[in-house]
C-alpha positions as CSV (number, residue, x, y, z in Angstrom):
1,X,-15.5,-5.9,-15.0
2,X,-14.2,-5.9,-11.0
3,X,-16.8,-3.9,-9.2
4,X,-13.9,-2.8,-6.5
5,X,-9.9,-1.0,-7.1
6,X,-7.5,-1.4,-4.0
7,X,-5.2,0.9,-4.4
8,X,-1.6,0.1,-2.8
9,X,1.5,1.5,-2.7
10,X,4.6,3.1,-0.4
11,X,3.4,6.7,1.6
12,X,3.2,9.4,-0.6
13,X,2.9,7.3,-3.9
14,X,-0.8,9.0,-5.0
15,X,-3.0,6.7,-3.4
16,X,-5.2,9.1,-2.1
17,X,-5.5,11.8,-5.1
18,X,-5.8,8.6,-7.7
19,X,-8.3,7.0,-5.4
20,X,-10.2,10.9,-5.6
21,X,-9.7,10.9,-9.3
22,X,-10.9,7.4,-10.1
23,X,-14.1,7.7,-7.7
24,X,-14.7,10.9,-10.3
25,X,-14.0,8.9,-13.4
26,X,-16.4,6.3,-12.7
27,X,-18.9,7.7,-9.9
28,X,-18.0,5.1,-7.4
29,X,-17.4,6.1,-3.8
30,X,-13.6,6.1,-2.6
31,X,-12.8,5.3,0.5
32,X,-9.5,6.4,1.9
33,X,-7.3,4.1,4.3
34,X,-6.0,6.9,7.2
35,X,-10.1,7.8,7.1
36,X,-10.8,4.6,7.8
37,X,-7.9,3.9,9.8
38,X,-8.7,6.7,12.8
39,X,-12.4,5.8,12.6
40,X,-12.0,2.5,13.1
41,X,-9.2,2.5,15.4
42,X,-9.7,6.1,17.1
43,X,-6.6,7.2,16.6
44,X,-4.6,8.4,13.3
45,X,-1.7,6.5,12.6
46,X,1.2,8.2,14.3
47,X,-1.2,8.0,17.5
48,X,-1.5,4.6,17.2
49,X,2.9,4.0,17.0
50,X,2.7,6.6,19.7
51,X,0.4,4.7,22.2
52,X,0.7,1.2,20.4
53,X,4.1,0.9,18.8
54,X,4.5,-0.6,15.3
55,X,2.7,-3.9,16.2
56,X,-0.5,-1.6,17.1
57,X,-0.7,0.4,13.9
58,X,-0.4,-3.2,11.8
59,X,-2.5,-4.7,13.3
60,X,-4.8,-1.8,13.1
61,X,-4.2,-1.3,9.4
62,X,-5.2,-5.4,8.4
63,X,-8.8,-4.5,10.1
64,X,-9.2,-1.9,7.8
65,X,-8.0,-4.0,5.1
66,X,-10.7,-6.6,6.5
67,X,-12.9,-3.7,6.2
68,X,-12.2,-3.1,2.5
69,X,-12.6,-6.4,1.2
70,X,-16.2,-7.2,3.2
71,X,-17.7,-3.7,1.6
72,X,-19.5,-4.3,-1.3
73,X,-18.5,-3.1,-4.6
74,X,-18.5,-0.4,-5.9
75,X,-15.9,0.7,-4.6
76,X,-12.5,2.1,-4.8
77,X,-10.1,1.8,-1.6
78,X,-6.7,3.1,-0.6
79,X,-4.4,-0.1,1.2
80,X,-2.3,1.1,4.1
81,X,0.9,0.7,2.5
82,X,2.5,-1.4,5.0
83,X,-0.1,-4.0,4.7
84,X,1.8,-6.4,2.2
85,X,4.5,-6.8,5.3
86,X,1.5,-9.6,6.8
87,X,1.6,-13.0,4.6
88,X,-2.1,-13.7,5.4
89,X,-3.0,-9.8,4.3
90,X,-0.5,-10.6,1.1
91,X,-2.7,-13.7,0.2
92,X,-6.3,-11.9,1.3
93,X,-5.1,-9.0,-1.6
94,X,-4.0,-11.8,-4.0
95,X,-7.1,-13.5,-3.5
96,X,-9.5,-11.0,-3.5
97,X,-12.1,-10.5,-6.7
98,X,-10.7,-7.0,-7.1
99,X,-8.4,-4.9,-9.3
100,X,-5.6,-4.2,-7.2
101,X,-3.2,-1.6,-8.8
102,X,0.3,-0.6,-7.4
103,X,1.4,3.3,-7.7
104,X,4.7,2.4,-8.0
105,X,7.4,5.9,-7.5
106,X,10.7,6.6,-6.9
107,X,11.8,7.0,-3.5
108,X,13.4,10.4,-4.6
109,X,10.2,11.2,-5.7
110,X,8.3,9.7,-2.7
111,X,10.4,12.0,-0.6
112,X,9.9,15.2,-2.4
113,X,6.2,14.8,-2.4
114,X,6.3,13.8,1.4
115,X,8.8,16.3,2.5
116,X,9.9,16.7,5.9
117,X,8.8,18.2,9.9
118,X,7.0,16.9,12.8
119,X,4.6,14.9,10.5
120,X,7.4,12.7,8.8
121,X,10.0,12.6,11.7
122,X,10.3,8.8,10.6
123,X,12.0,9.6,7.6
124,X,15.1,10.7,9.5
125,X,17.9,12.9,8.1
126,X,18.2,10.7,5.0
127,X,14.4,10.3,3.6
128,X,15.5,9.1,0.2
129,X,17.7,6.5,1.8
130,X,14.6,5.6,4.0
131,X,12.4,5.9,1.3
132,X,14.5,3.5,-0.6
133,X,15.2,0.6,2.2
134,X,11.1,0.3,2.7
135,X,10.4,0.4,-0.9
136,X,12.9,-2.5,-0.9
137,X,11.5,-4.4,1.8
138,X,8.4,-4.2,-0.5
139,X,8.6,-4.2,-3.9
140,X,8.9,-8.3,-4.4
141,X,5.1,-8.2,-2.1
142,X,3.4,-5.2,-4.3
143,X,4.4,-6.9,-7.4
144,X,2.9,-10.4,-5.7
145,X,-0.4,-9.2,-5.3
146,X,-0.9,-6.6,-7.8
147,X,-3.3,-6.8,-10.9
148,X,-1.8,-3.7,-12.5
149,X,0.9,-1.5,-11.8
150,X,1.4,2.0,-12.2
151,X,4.9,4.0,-13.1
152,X,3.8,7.6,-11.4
153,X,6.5,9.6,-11.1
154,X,6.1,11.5,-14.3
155,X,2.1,11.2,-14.8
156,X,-0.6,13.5,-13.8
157,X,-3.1,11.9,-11.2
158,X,-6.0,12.7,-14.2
159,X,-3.7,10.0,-16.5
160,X,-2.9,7.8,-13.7
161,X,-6.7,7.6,-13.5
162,X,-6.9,7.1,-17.0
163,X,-4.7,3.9,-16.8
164,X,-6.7,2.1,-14.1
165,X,-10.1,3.0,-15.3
166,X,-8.8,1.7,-18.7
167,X,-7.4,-1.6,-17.2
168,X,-10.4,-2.2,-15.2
169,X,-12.7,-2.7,-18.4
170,X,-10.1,-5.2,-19.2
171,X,-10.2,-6.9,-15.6
């Protein structure tokens, strides 16, 4: 059995309350990627496009994916959902002896769960159609490097849980 779960997956996709669940389920310690992200970087995410632009915040993001995969297992991690965008981070989460699960959801569903105000200003006036161009962009590299994936638009975050913990004895 992996000793280590990367969770991955678009913004708003579950990767937080699975990774809370699943630490739970099997007593490991979750660590979650916007955590990690400001205390690594010093900055949350939309701080870092603010001051650093997009460039910033990816290149912020692959150190904490650097992060995940030195820590010792185990461990259950949520990937910033952008990572798969980078080749070498692609082939780093391919390669890595972990389970690596996509929550894969709707973008209708993505959007309803993200909503909308100051905090998701990126979504525009159209978050579905947003929601659905980046889950475009990235379904072909979440399906590249992922172990397992996930259906969670119409599952609790106790089965989603379920699932992985389930596949992992498998893994």
């Amino acid at each position: 059995m992996a000793d280590k779960v990367l969770l991955i997956g678009m913004v708003g996709a579950g990767k937080s309350a699975v990774g809370a669940a699943l630490s739970a389920r099997l007593g490991w310690p979750y660590l979650d990627n916007d955590t990690l992200l400001e205390r690594t970087a010093g900055f949350s995410a939309r701080e870092l496009v603010a001051t650093q632009g997009e460039q910033g915040l990816r290149q912020a993001e692959s150190r904490v994916l650097t992060l995940m995969l030195g820590m010792p297992g185990p461990m259950i991690g949520s990937v910033p959902g952008a990572v798969v965008l980078d080749a070498a981070d692609r082939v780093r989460l391919a390669e890595a002896p972990c389970h690596v699960v996509w929550l894969r959801a709707s973008p209708t569903v993505l959007a309803r769960r993200l909503g909308t105000g100051a905090e998701r200003d990126w979504l525009g006036a159209d978050p579905v159609a947003t929601l659905r161009r980046l889950a475009a962009d990235r379904h072909d590299f979440y399906e590249q490097v992922a172990g397992q994936i996930v259906d969670v638009d119409a599952l609790p975050v106790g089965a989603i849980a379920k699932r992985v913990a389930e596949a992992l004895q498998r893994f």
